[in-house]
TORKOL-4160 file (C-alpha; in steps of 0.2 Angstrom, whole numbers, padded with zeros to 4 digits, m for minus):
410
<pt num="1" X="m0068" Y="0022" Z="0006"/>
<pt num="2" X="m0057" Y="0016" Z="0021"/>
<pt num="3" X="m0066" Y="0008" Z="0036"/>
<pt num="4" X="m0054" Y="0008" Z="0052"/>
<pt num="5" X="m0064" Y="0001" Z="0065"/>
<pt num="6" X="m0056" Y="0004" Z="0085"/>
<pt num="7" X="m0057" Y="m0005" Z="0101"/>
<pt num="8" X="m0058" Y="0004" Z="0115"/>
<pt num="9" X="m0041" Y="0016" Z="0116"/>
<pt num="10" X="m0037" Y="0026" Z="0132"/>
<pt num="11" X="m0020" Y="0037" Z="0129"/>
<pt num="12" X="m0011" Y="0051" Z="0132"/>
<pt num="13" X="m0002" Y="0065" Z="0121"/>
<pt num="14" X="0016" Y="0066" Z="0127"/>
<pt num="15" X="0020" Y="0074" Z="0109"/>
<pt num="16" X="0012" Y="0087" Z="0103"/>
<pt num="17" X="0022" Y="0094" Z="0092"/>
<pt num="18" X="0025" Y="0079" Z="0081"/>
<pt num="19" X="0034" Y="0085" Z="0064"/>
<pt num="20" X="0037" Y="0077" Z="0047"/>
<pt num="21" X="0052" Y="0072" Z="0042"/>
<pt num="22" X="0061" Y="0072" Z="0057"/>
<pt num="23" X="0078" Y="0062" Z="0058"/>
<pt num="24" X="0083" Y="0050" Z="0074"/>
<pt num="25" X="0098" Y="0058" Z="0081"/>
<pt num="26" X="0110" Y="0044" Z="0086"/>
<pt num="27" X="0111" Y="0038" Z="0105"/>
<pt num="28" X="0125" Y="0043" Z="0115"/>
<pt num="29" X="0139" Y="0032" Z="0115"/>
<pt num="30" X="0137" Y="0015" Z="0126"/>
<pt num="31" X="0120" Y="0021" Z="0128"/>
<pt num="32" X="0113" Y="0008" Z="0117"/>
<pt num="33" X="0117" Y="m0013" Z="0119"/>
<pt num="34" X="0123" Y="m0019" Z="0102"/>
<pt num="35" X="0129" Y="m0034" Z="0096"/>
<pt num="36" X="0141" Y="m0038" Z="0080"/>
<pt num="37" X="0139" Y="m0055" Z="0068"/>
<pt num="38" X="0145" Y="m0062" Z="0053"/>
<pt num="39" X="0134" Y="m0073" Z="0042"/>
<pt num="40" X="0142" Y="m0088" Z="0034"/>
<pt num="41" X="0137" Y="m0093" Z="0017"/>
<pt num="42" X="0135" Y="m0111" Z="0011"/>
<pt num="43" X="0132" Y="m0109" Z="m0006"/>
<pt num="44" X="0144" Y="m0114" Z="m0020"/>
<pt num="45" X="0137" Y="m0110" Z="m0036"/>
<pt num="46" X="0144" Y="m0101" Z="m0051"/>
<pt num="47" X="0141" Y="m0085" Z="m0058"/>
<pt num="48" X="0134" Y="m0084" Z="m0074"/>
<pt num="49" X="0151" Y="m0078" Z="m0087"/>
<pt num="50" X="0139" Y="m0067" Z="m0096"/>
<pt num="51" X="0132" Y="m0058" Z="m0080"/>
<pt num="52" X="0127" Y="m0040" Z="m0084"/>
<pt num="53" X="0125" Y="m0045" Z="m0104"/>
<pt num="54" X="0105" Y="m0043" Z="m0107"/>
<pt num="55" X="0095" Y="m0045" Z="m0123"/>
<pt num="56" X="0094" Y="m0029" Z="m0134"/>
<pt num="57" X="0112" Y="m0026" Z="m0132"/>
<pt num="58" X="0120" Y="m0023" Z="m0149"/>
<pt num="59" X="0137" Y="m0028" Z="m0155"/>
<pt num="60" X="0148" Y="m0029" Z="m0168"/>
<pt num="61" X="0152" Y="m0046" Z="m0175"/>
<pt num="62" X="0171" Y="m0046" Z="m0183"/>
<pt num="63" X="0171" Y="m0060" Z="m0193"/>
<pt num="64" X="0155" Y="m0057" Z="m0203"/>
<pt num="65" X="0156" Y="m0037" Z="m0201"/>
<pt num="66" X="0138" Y="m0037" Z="m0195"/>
<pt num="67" X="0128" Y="m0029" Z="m0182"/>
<pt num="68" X="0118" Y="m0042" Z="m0171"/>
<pt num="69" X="0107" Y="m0038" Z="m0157"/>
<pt num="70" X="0108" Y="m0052" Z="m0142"/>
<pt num="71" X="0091" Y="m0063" Z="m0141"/>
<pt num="72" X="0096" Y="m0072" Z="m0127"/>
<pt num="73" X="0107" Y="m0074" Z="m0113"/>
<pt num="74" X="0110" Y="m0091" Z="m0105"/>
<pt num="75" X="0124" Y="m0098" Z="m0093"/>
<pt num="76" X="0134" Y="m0103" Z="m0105"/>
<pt num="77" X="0130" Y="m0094" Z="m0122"/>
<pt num="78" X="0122" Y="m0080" Z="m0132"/>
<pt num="79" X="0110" Y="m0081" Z="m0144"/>
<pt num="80" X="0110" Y="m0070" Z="m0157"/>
<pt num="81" X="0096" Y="m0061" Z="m0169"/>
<pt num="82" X="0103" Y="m0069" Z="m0184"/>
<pt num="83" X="0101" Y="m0086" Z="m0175"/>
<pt num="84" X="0121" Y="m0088" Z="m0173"/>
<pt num="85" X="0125" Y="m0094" Z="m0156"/>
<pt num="86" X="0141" Y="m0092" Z="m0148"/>
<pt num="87" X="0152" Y="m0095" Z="m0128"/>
<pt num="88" X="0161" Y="m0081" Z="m0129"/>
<pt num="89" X="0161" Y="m0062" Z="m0135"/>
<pt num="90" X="0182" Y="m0062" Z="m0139"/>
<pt num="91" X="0176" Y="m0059" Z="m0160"/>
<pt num="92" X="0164" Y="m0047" Z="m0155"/>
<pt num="93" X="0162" Y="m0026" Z="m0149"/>
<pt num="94" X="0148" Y="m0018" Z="m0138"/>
<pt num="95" X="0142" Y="m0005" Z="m0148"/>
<pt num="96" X="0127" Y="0000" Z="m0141"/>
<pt num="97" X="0116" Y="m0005" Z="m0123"/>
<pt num="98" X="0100" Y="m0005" Z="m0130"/>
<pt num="99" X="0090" Y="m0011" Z="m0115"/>
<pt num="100" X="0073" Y="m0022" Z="m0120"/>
<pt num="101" X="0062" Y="m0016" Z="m0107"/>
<pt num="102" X="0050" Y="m0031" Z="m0108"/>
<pt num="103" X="0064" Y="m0042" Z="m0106"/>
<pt num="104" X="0069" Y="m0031" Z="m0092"/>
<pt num="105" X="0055" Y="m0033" Z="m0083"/>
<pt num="106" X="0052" Y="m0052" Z="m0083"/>
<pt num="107" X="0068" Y="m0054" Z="m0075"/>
<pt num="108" X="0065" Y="m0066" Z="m0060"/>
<pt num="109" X="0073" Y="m0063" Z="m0043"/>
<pt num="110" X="0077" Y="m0075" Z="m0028"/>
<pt num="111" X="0083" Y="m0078" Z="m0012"/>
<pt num="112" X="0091" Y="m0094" Z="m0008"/>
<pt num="113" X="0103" Y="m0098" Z="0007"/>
<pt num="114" X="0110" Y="m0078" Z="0008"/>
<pt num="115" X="0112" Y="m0079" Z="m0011"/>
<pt num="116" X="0103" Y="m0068" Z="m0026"/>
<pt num="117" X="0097" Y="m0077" Z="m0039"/>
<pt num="118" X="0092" Y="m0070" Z="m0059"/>
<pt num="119" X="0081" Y="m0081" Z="m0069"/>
<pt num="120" X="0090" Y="m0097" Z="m0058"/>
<pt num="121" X="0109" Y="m0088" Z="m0060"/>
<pt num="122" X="0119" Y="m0084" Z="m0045"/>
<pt num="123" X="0123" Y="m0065" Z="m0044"/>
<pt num="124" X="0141" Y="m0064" Z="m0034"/>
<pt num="125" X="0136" Y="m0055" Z="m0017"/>
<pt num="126" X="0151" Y="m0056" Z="m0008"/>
<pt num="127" X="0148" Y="m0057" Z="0010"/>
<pt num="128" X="0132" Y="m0049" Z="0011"/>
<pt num="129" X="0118" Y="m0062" Z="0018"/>
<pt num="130" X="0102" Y="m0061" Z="0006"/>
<pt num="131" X="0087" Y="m0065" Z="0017"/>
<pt num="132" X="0074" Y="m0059" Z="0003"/>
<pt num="133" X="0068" Y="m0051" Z="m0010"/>
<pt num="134" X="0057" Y="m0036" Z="m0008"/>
<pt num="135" X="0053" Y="m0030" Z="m0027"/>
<pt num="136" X="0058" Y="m0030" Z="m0042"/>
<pt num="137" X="0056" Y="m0014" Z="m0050"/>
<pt num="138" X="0069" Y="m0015" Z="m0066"/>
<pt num="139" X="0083" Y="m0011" Z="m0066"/>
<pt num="140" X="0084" Y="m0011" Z="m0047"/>
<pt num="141" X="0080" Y="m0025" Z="m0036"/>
<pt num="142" X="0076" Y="m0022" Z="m0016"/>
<pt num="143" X="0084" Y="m0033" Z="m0005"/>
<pt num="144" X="0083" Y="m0038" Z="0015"/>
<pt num="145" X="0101" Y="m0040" Z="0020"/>
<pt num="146" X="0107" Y="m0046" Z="0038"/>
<pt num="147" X="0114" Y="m0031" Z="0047"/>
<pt num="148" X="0130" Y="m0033" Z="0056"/>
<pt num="149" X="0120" Y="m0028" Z="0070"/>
<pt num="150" X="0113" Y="m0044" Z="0078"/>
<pt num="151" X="0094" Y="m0047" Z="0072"/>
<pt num="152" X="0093" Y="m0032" Z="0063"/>
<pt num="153" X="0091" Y="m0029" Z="0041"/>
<pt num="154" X="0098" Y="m0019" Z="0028"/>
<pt num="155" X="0089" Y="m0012" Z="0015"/>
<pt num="156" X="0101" Y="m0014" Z="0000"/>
<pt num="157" X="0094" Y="m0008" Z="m0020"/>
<pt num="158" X="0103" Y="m0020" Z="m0033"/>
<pt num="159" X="0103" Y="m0011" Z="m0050"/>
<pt num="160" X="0106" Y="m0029" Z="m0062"/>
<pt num="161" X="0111" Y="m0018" Z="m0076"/>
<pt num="162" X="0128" Y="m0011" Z="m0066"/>
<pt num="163" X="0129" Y="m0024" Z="m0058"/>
<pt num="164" X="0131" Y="m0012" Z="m0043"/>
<pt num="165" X="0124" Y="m0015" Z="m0022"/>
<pt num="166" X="0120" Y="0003" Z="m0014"/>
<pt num="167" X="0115" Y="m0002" Z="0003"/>
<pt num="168" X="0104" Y="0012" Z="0010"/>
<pt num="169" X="0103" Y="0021" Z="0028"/>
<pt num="170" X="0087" Y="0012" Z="0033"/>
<pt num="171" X="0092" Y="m0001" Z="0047"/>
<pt num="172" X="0074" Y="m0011" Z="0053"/>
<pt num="173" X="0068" Y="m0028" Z="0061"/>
<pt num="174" X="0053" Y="m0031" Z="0053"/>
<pt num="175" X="0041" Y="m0027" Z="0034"/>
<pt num="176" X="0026" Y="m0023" Z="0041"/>
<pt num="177" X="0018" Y="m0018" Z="0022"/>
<pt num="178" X="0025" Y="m0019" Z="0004"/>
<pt num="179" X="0014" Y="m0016" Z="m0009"/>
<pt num="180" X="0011" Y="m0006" Z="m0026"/>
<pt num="181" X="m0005" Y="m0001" Z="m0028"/>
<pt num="182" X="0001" Y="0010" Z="m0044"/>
<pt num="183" X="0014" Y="0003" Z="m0057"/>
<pt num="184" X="0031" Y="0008" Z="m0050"/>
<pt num="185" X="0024" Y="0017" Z="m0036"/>
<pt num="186" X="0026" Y="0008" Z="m0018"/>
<pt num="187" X="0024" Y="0010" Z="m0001"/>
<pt num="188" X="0036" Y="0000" Z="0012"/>
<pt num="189" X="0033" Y="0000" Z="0030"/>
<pt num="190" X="0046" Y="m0005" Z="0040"/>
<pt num="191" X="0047" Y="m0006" Z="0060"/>
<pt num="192" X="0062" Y="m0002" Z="0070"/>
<pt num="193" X="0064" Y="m0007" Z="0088"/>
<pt num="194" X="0077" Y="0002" Z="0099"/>
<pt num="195" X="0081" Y="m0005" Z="0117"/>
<pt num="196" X="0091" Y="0003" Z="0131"/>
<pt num="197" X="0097" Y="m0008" Z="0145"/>
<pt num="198" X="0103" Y="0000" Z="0161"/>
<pt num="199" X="0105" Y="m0006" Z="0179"/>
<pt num="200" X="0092" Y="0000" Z="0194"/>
<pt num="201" X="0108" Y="0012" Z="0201"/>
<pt num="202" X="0105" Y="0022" Z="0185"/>
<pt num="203" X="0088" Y="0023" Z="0184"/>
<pt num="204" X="0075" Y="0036" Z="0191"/>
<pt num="205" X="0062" Y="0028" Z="0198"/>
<pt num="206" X="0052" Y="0043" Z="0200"/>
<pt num="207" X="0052" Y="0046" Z="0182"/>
<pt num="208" X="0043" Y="0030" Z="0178"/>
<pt num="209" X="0025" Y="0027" Z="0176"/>
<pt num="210" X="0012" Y="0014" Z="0170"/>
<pt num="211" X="0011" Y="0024" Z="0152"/>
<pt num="212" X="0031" Y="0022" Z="0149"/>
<pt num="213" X="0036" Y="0005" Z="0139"/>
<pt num="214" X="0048" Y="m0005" Z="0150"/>
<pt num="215" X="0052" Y="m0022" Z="0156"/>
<pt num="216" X="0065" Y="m0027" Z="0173"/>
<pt num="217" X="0074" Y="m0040" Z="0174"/>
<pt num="218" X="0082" Y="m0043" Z="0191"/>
<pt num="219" X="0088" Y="m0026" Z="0191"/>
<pt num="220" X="0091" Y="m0022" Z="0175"/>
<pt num="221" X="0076" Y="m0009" Z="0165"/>
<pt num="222" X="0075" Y="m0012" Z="0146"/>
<pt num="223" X="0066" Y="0004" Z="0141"/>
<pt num="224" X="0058" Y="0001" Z="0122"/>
<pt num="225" X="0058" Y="0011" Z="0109"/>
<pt num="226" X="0047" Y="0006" Z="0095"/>
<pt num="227" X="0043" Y="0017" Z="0076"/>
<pt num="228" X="0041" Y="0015" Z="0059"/>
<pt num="229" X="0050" Y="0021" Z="0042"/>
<pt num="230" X="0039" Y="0025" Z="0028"/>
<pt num="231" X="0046" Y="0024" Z="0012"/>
<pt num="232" X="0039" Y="0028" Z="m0005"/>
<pt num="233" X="0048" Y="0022" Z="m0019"/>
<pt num="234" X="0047" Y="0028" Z="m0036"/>
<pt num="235" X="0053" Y="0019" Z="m0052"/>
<pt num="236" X="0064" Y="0005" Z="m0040"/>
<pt num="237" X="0073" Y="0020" Z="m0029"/>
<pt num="238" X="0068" Y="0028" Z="m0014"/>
<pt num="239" X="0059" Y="0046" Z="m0015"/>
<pt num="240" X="0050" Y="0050" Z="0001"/>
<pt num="241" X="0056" Y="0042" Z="0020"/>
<pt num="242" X="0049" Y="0050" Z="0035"/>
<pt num="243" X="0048" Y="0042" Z="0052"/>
<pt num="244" X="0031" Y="0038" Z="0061"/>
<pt num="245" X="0023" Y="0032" Z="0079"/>
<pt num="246" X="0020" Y="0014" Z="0080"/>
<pt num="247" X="0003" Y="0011" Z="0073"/>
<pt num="248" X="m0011" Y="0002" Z="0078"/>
<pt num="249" X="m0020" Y="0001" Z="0063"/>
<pt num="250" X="m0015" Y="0006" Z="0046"/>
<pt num="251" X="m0022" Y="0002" Z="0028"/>
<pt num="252" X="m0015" Y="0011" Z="0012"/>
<pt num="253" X="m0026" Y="0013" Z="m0004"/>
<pt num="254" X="m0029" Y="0019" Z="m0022"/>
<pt num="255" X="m0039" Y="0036" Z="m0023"/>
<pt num="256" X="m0041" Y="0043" Z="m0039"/>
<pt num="257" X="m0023" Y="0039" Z="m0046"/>
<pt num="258" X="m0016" Y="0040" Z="m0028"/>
<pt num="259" X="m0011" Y="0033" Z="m0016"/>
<pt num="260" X="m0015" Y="0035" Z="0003"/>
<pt num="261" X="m0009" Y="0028" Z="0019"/>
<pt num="262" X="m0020" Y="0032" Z="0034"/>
<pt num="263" X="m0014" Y="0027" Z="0052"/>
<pt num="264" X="m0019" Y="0026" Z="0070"/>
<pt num="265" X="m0010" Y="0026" Z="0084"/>
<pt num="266" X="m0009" Y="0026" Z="0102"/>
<pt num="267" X="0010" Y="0025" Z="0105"/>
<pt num="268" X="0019" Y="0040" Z="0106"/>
<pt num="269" X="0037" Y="0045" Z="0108"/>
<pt num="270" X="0044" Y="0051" Z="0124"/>
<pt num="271" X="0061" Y="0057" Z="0131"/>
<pt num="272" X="0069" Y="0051" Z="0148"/>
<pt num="273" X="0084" Y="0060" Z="0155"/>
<pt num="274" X="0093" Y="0054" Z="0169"/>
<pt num="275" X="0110" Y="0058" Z="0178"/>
<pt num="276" X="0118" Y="0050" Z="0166"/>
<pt num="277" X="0108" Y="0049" Z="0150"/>
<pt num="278" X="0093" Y="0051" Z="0139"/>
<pt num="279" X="0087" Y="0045" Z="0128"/>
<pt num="280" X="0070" Y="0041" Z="0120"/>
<pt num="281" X="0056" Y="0026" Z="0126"/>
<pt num="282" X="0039" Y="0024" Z="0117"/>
<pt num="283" X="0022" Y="0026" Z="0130"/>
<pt num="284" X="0003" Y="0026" Z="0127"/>
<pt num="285" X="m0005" Y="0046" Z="0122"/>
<pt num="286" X="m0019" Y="0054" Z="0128"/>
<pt num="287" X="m0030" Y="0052" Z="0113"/>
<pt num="288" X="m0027" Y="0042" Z="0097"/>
<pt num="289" X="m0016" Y="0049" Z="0084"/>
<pt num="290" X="m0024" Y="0049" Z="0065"/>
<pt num="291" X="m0008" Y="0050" Z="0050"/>
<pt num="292" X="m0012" Y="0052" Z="0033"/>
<pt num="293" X="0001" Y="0053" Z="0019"/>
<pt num="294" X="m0006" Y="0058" Z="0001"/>
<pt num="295" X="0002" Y="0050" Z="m0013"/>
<pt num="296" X="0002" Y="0059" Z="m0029"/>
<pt num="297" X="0012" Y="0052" Z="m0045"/>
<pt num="298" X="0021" Y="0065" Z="m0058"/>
<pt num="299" X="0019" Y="0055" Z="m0075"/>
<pt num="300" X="0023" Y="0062" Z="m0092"/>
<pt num="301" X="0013" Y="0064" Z="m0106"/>
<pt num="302" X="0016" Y="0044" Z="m0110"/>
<pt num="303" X="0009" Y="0040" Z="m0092"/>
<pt num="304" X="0026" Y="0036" Z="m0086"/>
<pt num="305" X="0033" Y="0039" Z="m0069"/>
<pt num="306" X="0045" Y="0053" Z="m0065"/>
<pt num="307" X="0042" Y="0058" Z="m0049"/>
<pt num="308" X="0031" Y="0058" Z="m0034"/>
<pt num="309" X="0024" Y="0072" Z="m0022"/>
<pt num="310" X="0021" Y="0067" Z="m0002"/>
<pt num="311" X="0009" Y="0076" Z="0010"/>
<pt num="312" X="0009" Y="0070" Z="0026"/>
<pt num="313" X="m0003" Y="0077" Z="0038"/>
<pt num="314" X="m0009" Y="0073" Z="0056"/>
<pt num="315" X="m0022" Y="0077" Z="0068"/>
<pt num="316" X="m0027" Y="0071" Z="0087"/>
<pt num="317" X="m0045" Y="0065" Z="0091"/>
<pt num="318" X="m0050" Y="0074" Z="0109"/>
<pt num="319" X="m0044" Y="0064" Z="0123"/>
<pt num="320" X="m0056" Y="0051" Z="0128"/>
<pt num="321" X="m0065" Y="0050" Z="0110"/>
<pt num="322" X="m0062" Y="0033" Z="0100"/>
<pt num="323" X="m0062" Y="0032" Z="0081"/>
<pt num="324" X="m0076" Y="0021" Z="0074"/>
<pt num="325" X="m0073" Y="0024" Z="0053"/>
<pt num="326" X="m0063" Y="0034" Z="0041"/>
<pt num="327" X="m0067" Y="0039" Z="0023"/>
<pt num="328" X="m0056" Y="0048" Z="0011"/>
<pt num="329" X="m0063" Y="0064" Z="0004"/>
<pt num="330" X="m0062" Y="0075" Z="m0011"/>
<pt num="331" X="m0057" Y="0091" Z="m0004"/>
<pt num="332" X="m0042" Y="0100" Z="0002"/>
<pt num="333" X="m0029" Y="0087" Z="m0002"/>
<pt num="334" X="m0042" Y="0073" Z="0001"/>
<pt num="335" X="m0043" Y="0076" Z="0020"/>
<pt num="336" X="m0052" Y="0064" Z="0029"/>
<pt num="337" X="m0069" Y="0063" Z="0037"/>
<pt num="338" X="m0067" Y="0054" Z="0056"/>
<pt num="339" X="m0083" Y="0049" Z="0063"/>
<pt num="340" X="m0080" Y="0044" Z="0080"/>
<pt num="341" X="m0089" Y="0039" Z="0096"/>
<pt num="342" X="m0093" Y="0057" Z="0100"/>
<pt num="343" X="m0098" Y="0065" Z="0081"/>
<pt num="344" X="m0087" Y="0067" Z="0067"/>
<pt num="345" X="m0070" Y="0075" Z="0063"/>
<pt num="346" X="m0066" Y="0084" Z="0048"/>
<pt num="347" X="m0046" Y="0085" Z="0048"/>
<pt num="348" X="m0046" Y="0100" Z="0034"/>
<pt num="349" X="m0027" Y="0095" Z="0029"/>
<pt num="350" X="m0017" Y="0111" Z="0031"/>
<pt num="351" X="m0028" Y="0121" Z="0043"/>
<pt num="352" X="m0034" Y="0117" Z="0060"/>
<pt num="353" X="m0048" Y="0101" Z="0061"/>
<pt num="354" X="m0067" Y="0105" Z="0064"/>
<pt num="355" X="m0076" Y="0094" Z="0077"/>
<pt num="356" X="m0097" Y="0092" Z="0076"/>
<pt num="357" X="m0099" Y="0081" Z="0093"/>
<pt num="358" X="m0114" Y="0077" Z="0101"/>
<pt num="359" X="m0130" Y="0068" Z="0096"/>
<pt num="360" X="m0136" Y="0080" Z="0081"/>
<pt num="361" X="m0120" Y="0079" Z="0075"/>
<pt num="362" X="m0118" Y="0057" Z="0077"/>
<pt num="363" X="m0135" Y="0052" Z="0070"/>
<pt num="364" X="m0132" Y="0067" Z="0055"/>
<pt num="365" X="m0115" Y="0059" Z="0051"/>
<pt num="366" X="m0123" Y="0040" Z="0054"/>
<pt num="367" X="m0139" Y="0045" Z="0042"/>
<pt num="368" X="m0128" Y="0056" Z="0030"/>
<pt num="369" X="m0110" Y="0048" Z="0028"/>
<pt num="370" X="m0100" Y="0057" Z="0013"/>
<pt num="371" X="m0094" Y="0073" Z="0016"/>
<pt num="372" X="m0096" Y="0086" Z="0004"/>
<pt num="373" X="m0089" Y="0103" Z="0009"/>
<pt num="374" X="m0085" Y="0113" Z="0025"/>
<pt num="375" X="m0091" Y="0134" Z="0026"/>
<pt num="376" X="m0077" Y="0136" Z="0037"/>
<pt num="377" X="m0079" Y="0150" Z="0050"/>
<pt num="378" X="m0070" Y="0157" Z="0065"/>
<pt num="379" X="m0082" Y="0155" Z="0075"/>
<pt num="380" X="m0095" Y="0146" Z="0065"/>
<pt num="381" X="m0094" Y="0129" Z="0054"/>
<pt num="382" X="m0106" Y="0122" Z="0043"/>
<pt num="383" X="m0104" Y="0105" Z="0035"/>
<pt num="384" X="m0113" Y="0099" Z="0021"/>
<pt num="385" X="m0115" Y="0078" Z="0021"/>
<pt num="386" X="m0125" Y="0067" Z="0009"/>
<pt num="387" X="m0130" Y="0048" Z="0007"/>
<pt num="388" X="m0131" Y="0037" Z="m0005"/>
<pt num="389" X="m0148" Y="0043" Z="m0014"/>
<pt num="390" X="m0136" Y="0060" Z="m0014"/>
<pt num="391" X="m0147" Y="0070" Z="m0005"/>
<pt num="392" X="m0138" Y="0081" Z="0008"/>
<pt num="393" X="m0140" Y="0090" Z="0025"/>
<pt num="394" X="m0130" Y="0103" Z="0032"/>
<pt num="395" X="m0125" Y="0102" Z="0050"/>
<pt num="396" X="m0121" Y="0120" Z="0060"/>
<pt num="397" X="m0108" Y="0121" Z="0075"/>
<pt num="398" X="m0107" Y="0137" Z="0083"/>
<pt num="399" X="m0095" Y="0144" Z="0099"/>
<pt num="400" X="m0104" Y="0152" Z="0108"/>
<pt num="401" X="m0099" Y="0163" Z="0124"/>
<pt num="402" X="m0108" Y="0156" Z="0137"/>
<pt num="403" X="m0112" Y="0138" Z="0132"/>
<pt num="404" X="m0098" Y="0132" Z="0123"/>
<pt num="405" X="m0104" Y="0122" Z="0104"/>
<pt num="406" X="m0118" Y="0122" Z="0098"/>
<pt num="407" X="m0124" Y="0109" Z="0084"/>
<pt num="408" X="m0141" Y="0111" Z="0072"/>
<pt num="409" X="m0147" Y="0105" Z="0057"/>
<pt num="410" X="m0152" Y="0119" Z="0044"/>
């Protein structure tokens, strides 16, 4: 169950036609203040001489003609199967990289001063500030590196076993969720914040209202533009990113071997065009905004991850109603029941949402909270709830001609 409680939310919807993975098309040139820094790092540590030798690995030792397996790895020696220790490999050939997973796994990660740290070893980073940690997930490690652009991260993924940085695309000022609910599975949330600074001269007054997000200072207009980047990783590596409104509420949970992140919002995205430019600017909607994404993991026989399925879906509440819970349901790609001030919403992922609003419909849903499956008609819905001793009642919306809905118990 996921219980998302609102305060009162008055908004308008100045995107209608939200789609899912949409991209953010770069500003035009100029448009966009940025700044340039370096960071400077203090650090003077040494690298580890074995760095990217790991216990498991196999190799041939020429003096006694054997095959020994690496036990351990320290800063300054190996430590063989057979007990034989040595500081350098010079009598010795790699024969085979026969990873020891558990090993693998209990690898530990840190950030200290803009440098990476494995199990207390300095990892060469070059000039690449390390602010934290994100996961471990192994072989790969997530990392929050400083941008070049002033107060802004990277998202970098170190694979330990290469050796190798890949910095991603996704540029962001802020984690605002990273957890794994599933083993390898996880969900990162990150906001991005894009300002546009111009003078008054350049700026139409009269396409400014109380619902665009703007500040002045003297006469200059910063114009904010706030969103998030989902991103669902699978095994360590990115397999899912799409771009989302601000939200106001958010809360991600195991269902039946998923995972589901369910959102509010209020903020939407919006497009100014002046003489000169456009560009886009968050402002409040005219009704809240519910996001749900649907998890699913693609395991093997052995229960291990190979791959992960996203559905996203989203619905708005009628302008004026205000969310007051939202459960997860078993049907239709777990779509979610929305009791609200006014009834309940059933948002029937995939097809349009059906609305019971009105008092039958508030004190069945309040009486009768689970839902257990819609009779969807064109012109007639029936929803059938339950409670908790599982006995059920079905609620019966009709449009009429003359008189709009109708809602009944039968």
């Amino acid at each position: 169950m996921i219980a998302m409680t609102n305060g009162s939310i008055k908004c308008r919807n100045r995107n209608k036609n939200k789609k899912f993975k949409k991209e953010r098309k770069p500003s035009k040139e100029g448009m966009r203040k940025k700044q340039m820094t370096t960071s400077i790092k203090t650090t003077k540590t040494t690298t580890s001489k074995f760095a990217g030798v790991h216990k498991g690995f196999i190799y041939k030792d020429f003096v006694g003609g054997e095959l020994l397996t690496v036990e351990k790895v320290t800063d300054n020696s190996i430590v063989f199967d057979n007990g034989l220790e040595v500081t350098n490999l010079d009598a010795f050939e790699l024969v085979e990289k026969d990873y020891d997973k558990i090993a693998l796994s209990l690898k530990k990660f840190e950030a200290k001063d803009g440098e990476l740290f494995m199990d207390g070893v300095r990892v060469e980073t070059g000039t690449l500030y390390i602010e934290e940690v994100l996961y471990t997930t192994a072989p790969y490690v997530g990392l929050k590196v400083r941008s070049l652009e002033k107060g802004k991260y990277d998202l970098f993924i170190y694979n330990f076993l290469k050796d190798h940085f890949e910095k991603t695309k996704f540029v962001f000022d802020k984690v605002l969720e990273n957890e794994e609910k599933i083993e390898n599975l996880r969900v990162i949330r990150l906001l991005v914040k894009e300002n546009v600074i111009l003078p008054e001269e350049k700026v139409d007054l009269a396409c400014l209202d109380d619902k665009i997000l703007y500040t002045t200072d003297g006469n200059l207009y910063t114009f904010v533009y706030e969103y998030e980047t989902i991103l669902v990783l699978a095994n360590g590596v990115v397999a899912y990113s799409d771009l989302t409104n601000l939200s106001d509420k958010s809360e991600l949970v195991e269902y039946d071997g998923k995972m589901i992140l369910v959102q509010q919002s209020n903020i939407v995205e919006d497009l100014l065009s002046f003489q000169e430019t456009s560009f886009n600017v968050s402002a409040t909607g005219d009704c809240i905004f519910v996001t749900e994404f649907v998890i699913s993991p693609v395991k093997d026989e052995d229960e291990n991850l190979l791959d992960v399925v996203v559905k996203g879906f989203e619905i708005s509440l009628r302008k004026g109603d205000e969310v007051k819970s939202i459960s997860v349901t078993e049907s239709n790609t777990n779509s979610l029941l929305i009791v609200t001030e006014n009834g309940f919403v059933y948002s029937n992922n995939g097809f349009h949402p059906r609305h019971a609003e009105g008092k039958v419909a508030k004190e069945a849903v309040e009486k009768y909270p689970y839902f257990i499956r819609l009779e969807a008609g064109n012109t007639r819905n029936v929803f059938t709830l339950a409670n908790d001793e599982r006995e059920t009642i079905k609620v019966e919306v009709v449009k009429t001609q003359d008189r709009g809905y109708t809602t009944n118990i039968i």
